[in-house]
Structure formats: structure tokens, C-alpha cells
N, C-alpha and C positions, 0 to 999 in steps of 0.2 A: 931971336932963335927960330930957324928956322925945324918944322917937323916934317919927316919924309915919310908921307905915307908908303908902305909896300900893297902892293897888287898881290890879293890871294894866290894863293901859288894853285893851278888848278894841271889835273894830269890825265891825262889822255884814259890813263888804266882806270881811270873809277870810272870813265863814262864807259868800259867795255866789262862786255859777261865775265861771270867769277872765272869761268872756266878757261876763257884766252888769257884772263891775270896768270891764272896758274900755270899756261904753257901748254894745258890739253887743244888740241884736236877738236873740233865738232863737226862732227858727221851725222848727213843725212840721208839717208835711203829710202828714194820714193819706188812705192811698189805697187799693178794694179792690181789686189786681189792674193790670195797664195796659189799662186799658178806655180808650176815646176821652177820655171826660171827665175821667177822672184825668190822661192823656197833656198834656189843653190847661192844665186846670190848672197843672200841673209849671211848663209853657211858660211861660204866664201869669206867675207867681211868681215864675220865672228871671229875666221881662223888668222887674219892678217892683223885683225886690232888686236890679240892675244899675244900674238908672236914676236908683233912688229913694235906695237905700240907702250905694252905691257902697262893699260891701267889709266893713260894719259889721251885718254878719249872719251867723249862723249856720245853716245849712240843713240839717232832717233828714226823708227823706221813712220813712214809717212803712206799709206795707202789711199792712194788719189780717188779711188771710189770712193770712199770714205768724204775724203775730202778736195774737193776734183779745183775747188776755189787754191789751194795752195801750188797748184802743180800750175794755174795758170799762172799767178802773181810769181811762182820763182823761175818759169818762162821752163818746166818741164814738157820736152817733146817726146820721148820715149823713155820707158821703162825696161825692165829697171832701172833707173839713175842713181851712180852717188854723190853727192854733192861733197864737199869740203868746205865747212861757211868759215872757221875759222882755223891757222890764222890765212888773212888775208896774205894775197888776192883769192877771191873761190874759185876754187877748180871741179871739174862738172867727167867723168865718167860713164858712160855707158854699156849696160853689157851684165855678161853674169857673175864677175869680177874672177871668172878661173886662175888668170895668166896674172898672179902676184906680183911679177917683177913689174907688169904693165900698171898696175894697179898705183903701186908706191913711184913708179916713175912720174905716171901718169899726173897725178895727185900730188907731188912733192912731198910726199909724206916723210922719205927718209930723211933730209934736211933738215925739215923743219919740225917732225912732230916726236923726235928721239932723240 
């Protein structure tokens, strides 16, 4: 009699964040400083993950002064940037995020994070 070992079943989802299991969004916002343009951005952001997103987003704002080693390791060139880390592939933004439809075009946000 032969015995058939099975192979762990192993899945892609445990080895990713709670937050991509769940289907949210993670969003980053690198800023230097609260300068005006950073400030509307924020703003900007706020009003499109509300409206757009409702809830299924994760929101990190990142201020490269602060912390100047991040902005080099995620290859930021200008600020404001938003980034999109999940879901994959990331999409990168730049600007003060006014022009919403550019934003969620931009981003793929309406496909994939609604």
C-alpha cells in the first residue's frame, strides 16, 4: 500500500498584507514638508478616497524630510507623489492631485479599487 503524501497547500494571500486580502487600496503620499501644495494635495486625496473609494483604502502620508531614506529606496523624484503600492502593478502620480478624473484614470483606481 502505497501512501500519497499531499504538498501543503500554500496561497499567495497569506504571504500579502491584510489589506490587499481584503481588496483595499494602499495609498502613499509622499510630501516635503506642509507647503500649500502638499496641504491641497492631502485635501485632494481625502476628497477622492471618500467619494471614490468609500472606506476601502489605506492612507499613508510619508514626508521625505522627515524621512528623506524612503523617498530614495521608493525612487521618489518630485513631490507631491502618490503612489499606489497595492493592488499591483504600483502606479506613481504626481502633482496636486486637483483633476480627479486624472487621478483615478491615472491610478486605475476605478477598476480595480471599487
Amino acid at each position: 500500500m502505497k501512501i500519497k503524501l499531499k504538498k501543503p497547500r500554500t496561497s499567495r494571500r497569506k504571504n500579502q498584507p491584510a489589506a490587499a486580502r481584503s481588496g483595499k487600496c494602499i495609498l502613499r503620499l509622499y510630501v516635503a514638508g506642509q507647503t500649500p501644495k502638499a496641504v491641497k494635495a492631502f485635501k485632494n486625496l481625502k476628497l477622492i478616497c471618500e467619494e471614490q473609494l468609500r472606506g476601502k483604502y489605506n492612507l499613508e502620508v510619508i514626508d521625505i524630510l522627515k524621512n528623506p531614506r524612503l523617498a530614495r529606496d521608493n525612487q521618489i523624484l518630485a513631490v507631491p507623489t502618490l503612489v499606489r503600492k497595492l493592488p499591483l502593478p504600483v502606479k506613481k502620480i504626481i502633482g496636486d492631485l486637483s483633476n480627479t478624473e486624472h487621478v483615478l484614470v491615472g491610478l486605475d483606481l476605478k477598476e480595480q479599487c471599487v
